[in-house]
C-alpha positions as CSV (number, residue, x, y, z in Angstrom):
1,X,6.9,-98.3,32.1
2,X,10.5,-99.2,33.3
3,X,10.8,-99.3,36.8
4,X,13.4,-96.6,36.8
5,X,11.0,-94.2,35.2
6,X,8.4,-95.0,37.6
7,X,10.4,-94.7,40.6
8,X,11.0,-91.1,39.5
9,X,7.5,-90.0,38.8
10,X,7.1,-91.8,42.4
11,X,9.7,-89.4,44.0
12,X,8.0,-86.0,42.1
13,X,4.1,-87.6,43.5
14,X,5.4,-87.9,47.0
15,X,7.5,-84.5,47.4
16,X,7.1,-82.2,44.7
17,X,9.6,-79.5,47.1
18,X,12.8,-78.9,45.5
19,X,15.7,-76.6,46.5
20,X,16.2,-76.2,42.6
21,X,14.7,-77.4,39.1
22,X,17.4,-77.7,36.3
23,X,15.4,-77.2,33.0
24,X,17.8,-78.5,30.3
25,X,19.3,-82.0,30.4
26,X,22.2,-81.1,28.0
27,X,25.6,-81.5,29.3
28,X,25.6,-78.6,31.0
29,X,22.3,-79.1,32.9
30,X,23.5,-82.5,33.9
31,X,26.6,-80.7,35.5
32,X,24.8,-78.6,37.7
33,X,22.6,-81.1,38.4
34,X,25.2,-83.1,39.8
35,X,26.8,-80.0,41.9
36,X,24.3,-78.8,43.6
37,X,22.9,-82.9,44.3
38,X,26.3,-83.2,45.9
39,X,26.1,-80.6,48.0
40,X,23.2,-82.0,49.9
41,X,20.1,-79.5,48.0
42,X,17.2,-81.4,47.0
43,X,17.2,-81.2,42.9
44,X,15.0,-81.7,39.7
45,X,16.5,-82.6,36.8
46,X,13.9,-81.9,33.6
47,X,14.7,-82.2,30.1
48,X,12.3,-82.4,27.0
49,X,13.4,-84.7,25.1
50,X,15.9,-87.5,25.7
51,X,19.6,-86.4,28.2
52,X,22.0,-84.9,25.9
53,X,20.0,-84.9,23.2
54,X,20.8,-81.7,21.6
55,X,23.8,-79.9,21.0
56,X,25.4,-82.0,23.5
57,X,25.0,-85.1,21.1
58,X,26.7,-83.1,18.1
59,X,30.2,-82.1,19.5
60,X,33.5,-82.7,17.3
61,X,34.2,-85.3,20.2
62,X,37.1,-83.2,20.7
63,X,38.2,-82.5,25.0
64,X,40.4,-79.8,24.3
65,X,42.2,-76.4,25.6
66,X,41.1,-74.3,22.7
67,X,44.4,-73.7,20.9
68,X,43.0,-70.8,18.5
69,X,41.7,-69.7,21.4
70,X,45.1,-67.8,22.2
71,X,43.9,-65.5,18.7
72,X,41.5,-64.2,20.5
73,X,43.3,-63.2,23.7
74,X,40.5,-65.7,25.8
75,X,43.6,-66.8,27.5
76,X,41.6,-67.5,30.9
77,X,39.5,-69.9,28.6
78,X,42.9,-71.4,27.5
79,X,43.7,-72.1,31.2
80,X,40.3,-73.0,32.3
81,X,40.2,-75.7,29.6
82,X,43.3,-76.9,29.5
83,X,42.5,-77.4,33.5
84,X,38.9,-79.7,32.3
85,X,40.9,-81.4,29.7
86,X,43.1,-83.0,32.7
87,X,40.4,-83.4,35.0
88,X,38.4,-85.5,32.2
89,X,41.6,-87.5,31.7
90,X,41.7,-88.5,35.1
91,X,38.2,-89.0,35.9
92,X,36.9,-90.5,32.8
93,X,39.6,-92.0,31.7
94,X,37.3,-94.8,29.9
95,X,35.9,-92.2,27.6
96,X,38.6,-89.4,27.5
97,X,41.6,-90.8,26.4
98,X,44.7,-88.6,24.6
99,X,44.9,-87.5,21.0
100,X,48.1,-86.7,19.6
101,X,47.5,-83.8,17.1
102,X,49.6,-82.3,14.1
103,X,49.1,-78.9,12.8
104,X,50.3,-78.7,8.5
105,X,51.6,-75.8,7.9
106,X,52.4,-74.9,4.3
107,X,54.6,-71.3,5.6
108,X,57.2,-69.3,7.8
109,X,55.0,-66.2,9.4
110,X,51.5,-65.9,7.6
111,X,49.1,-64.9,9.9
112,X,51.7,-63.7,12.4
113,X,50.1,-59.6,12.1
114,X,46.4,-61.0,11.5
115,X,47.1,-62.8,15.0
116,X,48.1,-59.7,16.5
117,X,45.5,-57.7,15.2
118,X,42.9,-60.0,16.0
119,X,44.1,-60.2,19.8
120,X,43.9,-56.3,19.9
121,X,40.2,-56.6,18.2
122,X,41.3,-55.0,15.1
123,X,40.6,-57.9,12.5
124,X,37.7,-60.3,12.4
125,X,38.8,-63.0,9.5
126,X,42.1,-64.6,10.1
127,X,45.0,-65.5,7.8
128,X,46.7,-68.6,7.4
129,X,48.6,-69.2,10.0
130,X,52.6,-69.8,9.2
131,X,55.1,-72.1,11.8
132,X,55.7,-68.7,13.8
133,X,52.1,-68.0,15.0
134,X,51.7,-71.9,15.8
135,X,55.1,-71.8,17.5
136,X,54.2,-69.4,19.8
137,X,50.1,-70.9,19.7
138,X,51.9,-74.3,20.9
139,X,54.8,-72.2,23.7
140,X,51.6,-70.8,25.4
141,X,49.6,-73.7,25.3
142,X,52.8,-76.0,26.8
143,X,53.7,-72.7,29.4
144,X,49.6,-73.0,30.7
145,X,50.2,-76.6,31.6
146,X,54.1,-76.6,32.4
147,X,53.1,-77.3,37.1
148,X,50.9,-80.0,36.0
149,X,51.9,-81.6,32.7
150,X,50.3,-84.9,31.6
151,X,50.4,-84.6,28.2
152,X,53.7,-84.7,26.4
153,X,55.2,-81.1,25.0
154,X,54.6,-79.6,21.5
155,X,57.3,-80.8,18.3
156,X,58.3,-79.3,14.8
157,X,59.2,-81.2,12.2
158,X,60.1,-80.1,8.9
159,X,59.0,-81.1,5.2
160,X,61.0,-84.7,5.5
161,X,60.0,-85.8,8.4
162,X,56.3,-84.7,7.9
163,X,55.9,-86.9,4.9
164,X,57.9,-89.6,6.0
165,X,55.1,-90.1,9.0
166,X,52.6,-88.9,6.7
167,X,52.9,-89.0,3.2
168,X,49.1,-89.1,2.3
169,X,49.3,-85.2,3.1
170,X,49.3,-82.7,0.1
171,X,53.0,-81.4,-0.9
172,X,52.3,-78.1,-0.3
173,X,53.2,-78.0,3.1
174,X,56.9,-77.0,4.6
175,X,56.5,-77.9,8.2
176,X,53.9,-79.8,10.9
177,X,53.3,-79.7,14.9
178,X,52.7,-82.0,16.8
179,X,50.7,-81.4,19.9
180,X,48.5,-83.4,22.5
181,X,44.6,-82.8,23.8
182,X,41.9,-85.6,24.1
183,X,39.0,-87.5,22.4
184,X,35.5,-88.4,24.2
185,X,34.7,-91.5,22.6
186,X,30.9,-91.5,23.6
187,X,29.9,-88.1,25.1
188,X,25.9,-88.8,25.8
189,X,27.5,-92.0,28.1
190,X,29.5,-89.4,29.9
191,X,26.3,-87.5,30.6
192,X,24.3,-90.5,31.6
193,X,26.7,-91.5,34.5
194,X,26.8,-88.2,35.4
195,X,22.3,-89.1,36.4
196,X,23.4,-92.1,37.4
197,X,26.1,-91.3,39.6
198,X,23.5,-88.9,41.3
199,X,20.9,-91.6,41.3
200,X,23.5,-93.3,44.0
201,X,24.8,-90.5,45.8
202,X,22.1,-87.9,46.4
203,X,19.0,-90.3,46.2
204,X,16.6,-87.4,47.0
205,X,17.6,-86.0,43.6
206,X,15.4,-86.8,40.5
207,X,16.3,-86.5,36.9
208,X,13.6,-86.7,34.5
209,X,13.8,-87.1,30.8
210,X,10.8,-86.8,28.5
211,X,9.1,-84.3,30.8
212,X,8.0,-80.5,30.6
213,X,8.5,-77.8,33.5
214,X,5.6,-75.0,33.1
215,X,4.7,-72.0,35.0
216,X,1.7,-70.3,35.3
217,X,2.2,-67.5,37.6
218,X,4.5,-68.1,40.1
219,X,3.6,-71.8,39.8
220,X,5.3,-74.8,38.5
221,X,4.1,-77.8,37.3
222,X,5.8,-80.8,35.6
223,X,3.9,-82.8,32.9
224,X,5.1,-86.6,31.7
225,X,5.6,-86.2,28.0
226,X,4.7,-90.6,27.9
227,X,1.3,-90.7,30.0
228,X,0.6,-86.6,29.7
229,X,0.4,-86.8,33.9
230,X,0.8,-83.2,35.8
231,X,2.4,-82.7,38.4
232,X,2.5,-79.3,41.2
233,X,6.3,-79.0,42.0
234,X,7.7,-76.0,44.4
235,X,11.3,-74.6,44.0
236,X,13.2,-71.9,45.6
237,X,15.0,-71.4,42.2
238,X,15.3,-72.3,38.3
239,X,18.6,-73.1,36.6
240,X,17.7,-72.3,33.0
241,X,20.4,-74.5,30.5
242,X,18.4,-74.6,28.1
243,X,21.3,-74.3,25.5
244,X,20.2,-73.1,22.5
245,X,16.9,-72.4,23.1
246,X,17.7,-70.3,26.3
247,X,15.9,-67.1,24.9
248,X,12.5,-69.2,24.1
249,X,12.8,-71.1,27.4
250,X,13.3,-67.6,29.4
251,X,10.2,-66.3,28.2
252,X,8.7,-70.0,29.2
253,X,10.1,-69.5,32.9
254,X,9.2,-66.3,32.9
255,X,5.9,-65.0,35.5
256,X,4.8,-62.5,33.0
257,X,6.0,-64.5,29.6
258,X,7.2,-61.4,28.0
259,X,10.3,-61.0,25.4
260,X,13.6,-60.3,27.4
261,X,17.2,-59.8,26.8
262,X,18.5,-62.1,23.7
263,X,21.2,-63.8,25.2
264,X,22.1,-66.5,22.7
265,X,23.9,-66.6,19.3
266,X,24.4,-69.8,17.6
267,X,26.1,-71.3,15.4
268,X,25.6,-74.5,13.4
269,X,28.4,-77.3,13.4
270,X,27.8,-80.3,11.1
271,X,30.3,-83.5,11.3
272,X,30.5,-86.2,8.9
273,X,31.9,-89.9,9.9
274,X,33.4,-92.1,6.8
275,X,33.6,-95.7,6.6
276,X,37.3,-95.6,4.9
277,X,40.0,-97.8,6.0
278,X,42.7,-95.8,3.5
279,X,42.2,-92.5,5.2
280,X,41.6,-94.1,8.5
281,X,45.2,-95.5,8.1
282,X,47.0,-92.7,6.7
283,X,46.2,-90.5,10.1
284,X,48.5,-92.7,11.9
285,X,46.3,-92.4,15.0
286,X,46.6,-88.7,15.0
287,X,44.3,-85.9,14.6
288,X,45.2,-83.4,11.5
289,X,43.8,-79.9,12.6
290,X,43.6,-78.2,9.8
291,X,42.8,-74.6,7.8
292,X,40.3,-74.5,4.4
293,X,40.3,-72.1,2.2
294,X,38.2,-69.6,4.0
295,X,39.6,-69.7,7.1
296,X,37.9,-72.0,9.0
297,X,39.8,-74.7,11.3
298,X,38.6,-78.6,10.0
299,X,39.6,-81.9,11.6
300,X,39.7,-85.2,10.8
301,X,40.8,-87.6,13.2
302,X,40.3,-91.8,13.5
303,X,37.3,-92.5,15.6
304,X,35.6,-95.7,16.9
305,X,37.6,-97.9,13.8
306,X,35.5,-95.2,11.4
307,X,37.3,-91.6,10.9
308,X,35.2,-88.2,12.1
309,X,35.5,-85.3,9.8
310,X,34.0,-81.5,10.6
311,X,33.0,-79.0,10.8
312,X,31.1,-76.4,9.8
313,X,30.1,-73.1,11.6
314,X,27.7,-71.3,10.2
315,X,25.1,-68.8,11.8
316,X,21.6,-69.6,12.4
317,X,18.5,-66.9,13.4
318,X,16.2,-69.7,13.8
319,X,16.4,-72.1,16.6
320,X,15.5,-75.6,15.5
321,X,16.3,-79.3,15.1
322,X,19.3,-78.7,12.3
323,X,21.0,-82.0,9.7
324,X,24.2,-81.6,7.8
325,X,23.2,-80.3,4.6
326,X,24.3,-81.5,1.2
327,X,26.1,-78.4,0.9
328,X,28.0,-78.9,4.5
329,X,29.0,-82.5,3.7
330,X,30.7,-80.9,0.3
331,X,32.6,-78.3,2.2
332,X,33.7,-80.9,4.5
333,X,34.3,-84.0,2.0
334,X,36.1,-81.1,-0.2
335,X,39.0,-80.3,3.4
336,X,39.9,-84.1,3.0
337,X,40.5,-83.5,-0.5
338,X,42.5,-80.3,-0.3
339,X,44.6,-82.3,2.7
340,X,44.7,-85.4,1.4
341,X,44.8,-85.0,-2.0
342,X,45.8,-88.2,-3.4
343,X,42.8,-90.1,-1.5
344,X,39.4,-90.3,-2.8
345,X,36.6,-89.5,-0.9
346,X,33.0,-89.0,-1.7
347,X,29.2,-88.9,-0.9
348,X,29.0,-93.4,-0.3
349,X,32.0,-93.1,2.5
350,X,30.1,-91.6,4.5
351,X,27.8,-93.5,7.1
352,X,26.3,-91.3,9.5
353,X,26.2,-87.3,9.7
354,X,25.1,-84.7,12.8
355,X,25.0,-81.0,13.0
356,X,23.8,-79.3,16.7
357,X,23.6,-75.4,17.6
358,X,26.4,-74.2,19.1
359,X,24.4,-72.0,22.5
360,X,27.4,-69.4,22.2
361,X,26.9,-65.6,23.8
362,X,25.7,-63.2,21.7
363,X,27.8,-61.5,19.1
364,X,28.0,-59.3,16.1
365,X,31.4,-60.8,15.0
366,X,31.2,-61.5,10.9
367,X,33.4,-64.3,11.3
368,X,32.0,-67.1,13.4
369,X,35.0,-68.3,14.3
370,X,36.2,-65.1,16.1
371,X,32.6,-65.5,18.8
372,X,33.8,-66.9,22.0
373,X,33.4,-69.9,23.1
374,X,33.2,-68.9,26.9
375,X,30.4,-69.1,29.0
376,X,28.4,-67.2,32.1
377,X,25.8,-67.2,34.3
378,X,23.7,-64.4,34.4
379,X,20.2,-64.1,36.9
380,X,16.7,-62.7,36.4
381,X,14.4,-62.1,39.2
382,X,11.1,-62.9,39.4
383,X,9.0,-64.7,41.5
384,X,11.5,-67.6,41.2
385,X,14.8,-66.5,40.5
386,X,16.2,-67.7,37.6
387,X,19.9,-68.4,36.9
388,X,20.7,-68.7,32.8
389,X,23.7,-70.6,31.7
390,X,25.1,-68.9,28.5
391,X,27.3,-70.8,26.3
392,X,29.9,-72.5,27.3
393,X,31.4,-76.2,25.6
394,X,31.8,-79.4,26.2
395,X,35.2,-79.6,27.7
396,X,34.5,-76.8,29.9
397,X,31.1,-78.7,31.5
398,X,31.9,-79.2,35.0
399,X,33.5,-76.0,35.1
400,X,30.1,-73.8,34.2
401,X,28.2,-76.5,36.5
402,X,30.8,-75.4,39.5
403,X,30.6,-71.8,39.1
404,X,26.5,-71.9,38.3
405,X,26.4,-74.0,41.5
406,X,28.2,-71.9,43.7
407,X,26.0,-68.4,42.0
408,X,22.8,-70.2,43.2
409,X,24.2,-71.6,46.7
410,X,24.7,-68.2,47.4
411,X,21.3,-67.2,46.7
412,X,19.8,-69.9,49.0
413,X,22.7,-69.4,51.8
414,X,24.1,-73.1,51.1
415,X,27.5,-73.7,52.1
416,X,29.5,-75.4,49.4
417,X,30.5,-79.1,50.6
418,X,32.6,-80.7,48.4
419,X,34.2,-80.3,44.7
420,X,34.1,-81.8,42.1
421,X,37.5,-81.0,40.3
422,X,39.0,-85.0,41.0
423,X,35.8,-87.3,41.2
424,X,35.6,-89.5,39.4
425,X,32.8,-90.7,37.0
426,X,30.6,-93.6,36.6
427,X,32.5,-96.6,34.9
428,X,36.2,-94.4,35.3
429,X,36.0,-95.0,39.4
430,X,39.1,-97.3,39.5
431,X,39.9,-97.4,35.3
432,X,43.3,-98.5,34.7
433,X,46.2,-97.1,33.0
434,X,45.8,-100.2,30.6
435,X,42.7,-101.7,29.8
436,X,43.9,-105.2,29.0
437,X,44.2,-106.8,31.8
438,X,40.8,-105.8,32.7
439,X,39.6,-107.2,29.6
440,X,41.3,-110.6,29.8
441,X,40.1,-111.0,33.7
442,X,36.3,-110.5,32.6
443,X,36.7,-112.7,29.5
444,X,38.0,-115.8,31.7
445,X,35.5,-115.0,34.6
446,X,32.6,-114.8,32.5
447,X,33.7,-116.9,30.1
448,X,33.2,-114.3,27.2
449,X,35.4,-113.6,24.3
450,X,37.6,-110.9,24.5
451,X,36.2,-108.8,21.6
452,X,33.2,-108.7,24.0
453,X,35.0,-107.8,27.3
454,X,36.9,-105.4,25.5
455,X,33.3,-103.9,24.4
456,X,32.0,-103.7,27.4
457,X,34.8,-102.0,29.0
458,X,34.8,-99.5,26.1
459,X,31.6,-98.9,26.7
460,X,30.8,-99.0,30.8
461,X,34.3,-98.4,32.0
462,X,34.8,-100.6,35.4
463,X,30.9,-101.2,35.5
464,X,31.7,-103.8,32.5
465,X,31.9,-106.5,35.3
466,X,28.2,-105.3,36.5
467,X,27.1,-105.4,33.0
468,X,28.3,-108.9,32.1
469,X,26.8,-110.1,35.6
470,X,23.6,-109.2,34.7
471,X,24.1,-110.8,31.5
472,X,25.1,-113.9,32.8
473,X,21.5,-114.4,34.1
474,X,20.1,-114.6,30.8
475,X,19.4,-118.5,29.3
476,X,20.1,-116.9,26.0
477,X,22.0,-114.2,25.6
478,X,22.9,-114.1,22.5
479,X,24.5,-111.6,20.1
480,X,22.7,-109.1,18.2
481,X,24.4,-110.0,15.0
482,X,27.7,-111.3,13.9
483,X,29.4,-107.8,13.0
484,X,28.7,-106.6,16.6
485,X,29.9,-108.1,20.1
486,X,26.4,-106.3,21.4
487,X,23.8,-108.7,23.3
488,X,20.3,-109.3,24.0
489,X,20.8,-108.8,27.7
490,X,22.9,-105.7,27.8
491,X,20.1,-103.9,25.9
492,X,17.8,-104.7,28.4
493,X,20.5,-104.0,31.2
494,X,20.4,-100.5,29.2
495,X,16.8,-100.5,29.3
496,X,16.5,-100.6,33.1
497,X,19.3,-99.1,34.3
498,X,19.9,-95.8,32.1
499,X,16.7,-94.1,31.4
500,X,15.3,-95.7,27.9
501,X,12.5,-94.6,26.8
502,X,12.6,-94.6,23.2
503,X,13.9,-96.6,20.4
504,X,16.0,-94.2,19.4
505,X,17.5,-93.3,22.9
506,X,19.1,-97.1,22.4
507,X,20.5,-96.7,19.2
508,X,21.8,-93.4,19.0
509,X,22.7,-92.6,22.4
510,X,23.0,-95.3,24.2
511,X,25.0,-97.1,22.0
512,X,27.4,-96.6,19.0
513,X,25.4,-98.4,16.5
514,X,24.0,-95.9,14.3
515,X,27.4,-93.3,14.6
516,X,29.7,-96.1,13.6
517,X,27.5,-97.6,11.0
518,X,26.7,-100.8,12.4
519,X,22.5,-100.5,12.5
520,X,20.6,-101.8,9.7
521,X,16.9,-102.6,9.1
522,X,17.6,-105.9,10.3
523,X,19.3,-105.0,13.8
524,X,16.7,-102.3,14.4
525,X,14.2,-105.1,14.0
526,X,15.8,-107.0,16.9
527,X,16.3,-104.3,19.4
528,X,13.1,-103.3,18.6
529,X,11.4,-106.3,19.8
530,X,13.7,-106.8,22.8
531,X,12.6,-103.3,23.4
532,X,9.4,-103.8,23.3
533,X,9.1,-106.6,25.7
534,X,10.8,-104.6,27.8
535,X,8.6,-101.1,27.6
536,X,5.3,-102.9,27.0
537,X,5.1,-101.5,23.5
538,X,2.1,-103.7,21.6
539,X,3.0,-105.2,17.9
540,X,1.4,-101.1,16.7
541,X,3.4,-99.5,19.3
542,X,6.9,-101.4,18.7
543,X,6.0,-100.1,14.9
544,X,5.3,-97.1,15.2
545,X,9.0,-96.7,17.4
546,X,10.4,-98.7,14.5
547,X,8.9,-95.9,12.1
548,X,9.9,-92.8,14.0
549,X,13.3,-94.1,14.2
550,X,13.5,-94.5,11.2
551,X,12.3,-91.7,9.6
552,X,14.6,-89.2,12.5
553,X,17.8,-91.6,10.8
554,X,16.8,-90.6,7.4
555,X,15.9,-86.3,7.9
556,X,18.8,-85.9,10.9
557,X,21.7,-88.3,10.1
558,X,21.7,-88.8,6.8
559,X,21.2,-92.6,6.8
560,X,18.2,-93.4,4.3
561,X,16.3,-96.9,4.3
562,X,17.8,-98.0,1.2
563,X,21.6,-97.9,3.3
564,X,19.7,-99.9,6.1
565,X,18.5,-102.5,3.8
566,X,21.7,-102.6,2.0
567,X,23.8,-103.4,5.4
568,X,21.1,-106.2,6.4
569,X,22.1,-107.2,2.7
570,X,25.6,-107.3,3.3
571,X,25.3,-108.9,7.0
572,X,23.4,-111.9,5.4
573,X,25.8,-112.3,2.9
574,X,28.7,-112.3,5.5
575,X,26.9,-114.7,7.4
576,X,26.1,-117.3,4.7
């Protein structure tokens, strides 16, 4: 067992008194985990399977102010996003970076009436939208952020200049915008130095992945998913961000375990990422935000050298681990075609797929598209009170944590401290405006190439330096394989520093390999065995990993053995 891990069960064995448990290490979970650690309360941290795991792990990647938003009338949501959009910019500046965005637009005022009626709750389905609605979309959006711009202003352009900076797009169109919001480019990093972070400045604070919380009674316990150890834990109060199983988990947390209020709706949203330079190329290094034919805003924007495509949003009743279906990657491979009609596209660009469950409040809208995406804390009593986050997205993260925070500081009497508006996270503490010459001072004091330092700082912000220091102890650290700048010690700096338990928390959360397309049967062999070494997995144990990795690539991702054998293929052929 990593020492990390240990050191945790250590903390809960010693003092199982907490001023809070967080049951849900999504990213909202995380955020309140952090806020109320920062404010000097004594917190648990517990999440079932791996931190940000879930839904968290299947976001468009998108940090954004929610332009269609303004349909709606959520204009608080507007302002409230646009407000987390910055404050990501500036404090994680390594992995929130700006997207420029443009808008086709094929007429003059479609839309313009559904708009209206939509804000005055008299429509649920929109119409495509025309250059007036997205005009005056774009005005509100630029007014929200006119005291603190850092993002440049909205532009029109008509038909000539659209297809002169694009010309891949489909003729059809009479007009495009141009707007600004921002990309994460590795969301469950983010979440992971927001534990980390916490690891350093509230040490009395324990996060705990892998883990159950029961009660029984008015009694909590906390059993070790790895070594099925219990543990007695006290609390004055639960945090319940559970996400999309918040219903299931209330009735878990629950003294009397009876059904109560539904409070969660969701929605499934499936993504698709291509391996397809012509495409990739044609964005110009823009998003294209986009309608299909029923309605439903699609994007399709260059990501991590690959290009990320989505999304669907489709209502589920049952709560469970969801894939993109065959029939999801059509609808989404059949957007590029209606926007892009003069590129071909198919099934064998694509190299990795996700869907999550979007936790949103409960709603009887028809269209999904028309439930908010705003979120709320409501309490329960009971013999611990319990505080529920409902909905609430990505961008918005730290904002839910703040006001979930304050709602339960109340409870317990606990002065706020600090905020959390402008601190900065993990590796963006001291990130500058440009990377480079970051990159070129690691690569001459560690005597590393610069496609490696500029890895590492993608990946670990300003802790690149600790990263390659640790390295640098290694006899032989050598590179995982000749398409990736990836080496034998940072995957065991990973192990023991960021909460690894499994094979697949390396490779799919950890890391970019599997989203990008870079892990093959071959590469999973070798951070298997590092791995193993590591965890004290025995030659059955490392295969079994192996084999449930393997298998979750093939049902949840849609990346079959016969791909992986095909890249260690291809890698050995590049190599020879």
């Amino acid at each position: 067992m990593p020492k990390q891990r240990s050191g945790s069960l250590d903390q809960i064995r010693q003092n199982g008194a907490f001023d809070v448990v967080v049951v849900g290490g999504g990213i909202n979970g995380i955020g309140v985990y952090r806020e109320l650690a920062l404010q000097g309360l004594r917190v648990l941290l517990i999440e079932r399977n791996d931190f940000c795991s879930g839904c968290s792990a299947a976001p468009s990647r998108m940090i954004h102010g929610g332009l269609r938003y303004l349909e709606n009338g959520e204009f608080d949501l507007v302002r409230e996003s646009l407000r987390e959009r910055d404050a990501l910019l500036e404090n994680a500046p390594h992995f929130v970076r700006p997207l420029p965005t443009t808008i086709p637009i094929a007429s003059v005022a479609s839309g313009l009436f559904n708009g209206a009626a939509a804000f005055l709750g008299l429509s649920s389905k929109p119409s495509t939208r025309g250059a007036v609605p997205i005009k005056i979309g774009l005005l509100l959006y630029d007014w929200v952020t006119r005291k603190r711009r850092l993002l440049p202003r909205h532009s029109f352009h008509g038909a000539k200049e659209t297809f002169r900076r694009w010309p891949e797009l489909t003729r059809l169109l009479r007009f495009s915008a141009i707007y600004h919001d921002a990309w994460i480019s590795h969301p469950e990093r983010l979440g992971l130095e927001l534990v980390t972070d916490v690891e350093r400045l509230a040490p009395d604070s324990v996060a705990l992945n892998y883990a159950e919380v029961r009660m029984e009674g008015a009694a909590l316990s906390v059993t070790d998913a790895e070594t099925g150890e219990r543990m007695s834990i006290t609390a004055a109060t639960i945090v319940n961000a559970t996400g999309a199983w918040l219903n299931e988990a209330i009735r878990e947390l629950s003294a009397n375990n009876t059904a109560l209020e539904t409070l969660i709706s969701g929605t499934k949203g499936s993504h698709i990422i291509l391996d397809h330079k012509v495409l990739h190329d044609a964005l110009g290094g823009h998003m294209v935000y986009f309608e299909n034919t029923d309605g439903r805003v699609c994007i399709v924007f260059p990501y991590l050298g690959k290009v990320l495509a989505g999304s669907t949003d489709i209502r589920v009743d049952a709560v469970e681990r969801v894939r993109c279906e065959p029939e999801e990657q059509d609808y989404i491979l059949q957007s590029l075609r209606l926007m892009f009609p003069g590129i071909p596209v198919s099934d064998s660009d694509v190299v990795f797929s996700y869907s999550g469950i979007r936790p949103l409040p409960k709603s009887d809208h028809s269209f999904t598209g028309r439930i908010s995406r705003g979120h709320f804390v409501h309490r329960l009593d009971g013999p611990i009170s319990q505080f529920c986050m409902v909905g609430g997205k990505w961008t918005t993260f730290r904002a839910f944590a703040e006001q979930t925070a304050d709602a339960v500081m109340a409870e317990l009497g606990h002065e706020r401290r600090s905020g959390t508006l402008h601190l900065a996270i993990g590796g963006g503490t001291g990130f500058p405006s440009d990377p480079k010459g970051l990159i070129g001072d690691l690569a001459d004091r560690y005597g590393v190439g610069r496609d490696r330092a500029a890895h590492v700082v993608d990946l670990y912000g300003t802790r690149a330096e600790e990263v390659l220091a640790f390295c640098a102890t290694f006899n032989h650290d050598d590179p995982l394989g000749v398409q990736t700048p990836m080496t034998t010690g940072e995957v065991v700096f990973l192990i023991r520093n960021e909460h690894v338990v499994r094979l697949s928390d390396l490779i799919l959360r950890r890391t970019p390999l599997a989203i990008t397309g870079e892990i093959s049967s071959a590469l999973i062999t070798e951070i298997a065995g590092i791995a193993a070494s590591e965890l004290g997995w025995d030659e059955a144990g490392m295969r079994d990993q192996m084999n449930a990795f393997i298998t979750e690539l093939n049902d949840f991702y849609g990346v079959t053995p016969m791909m992986l054998e095909q890249r260690s293929l291809e890698r050995k052929a590049t190599c020879a």
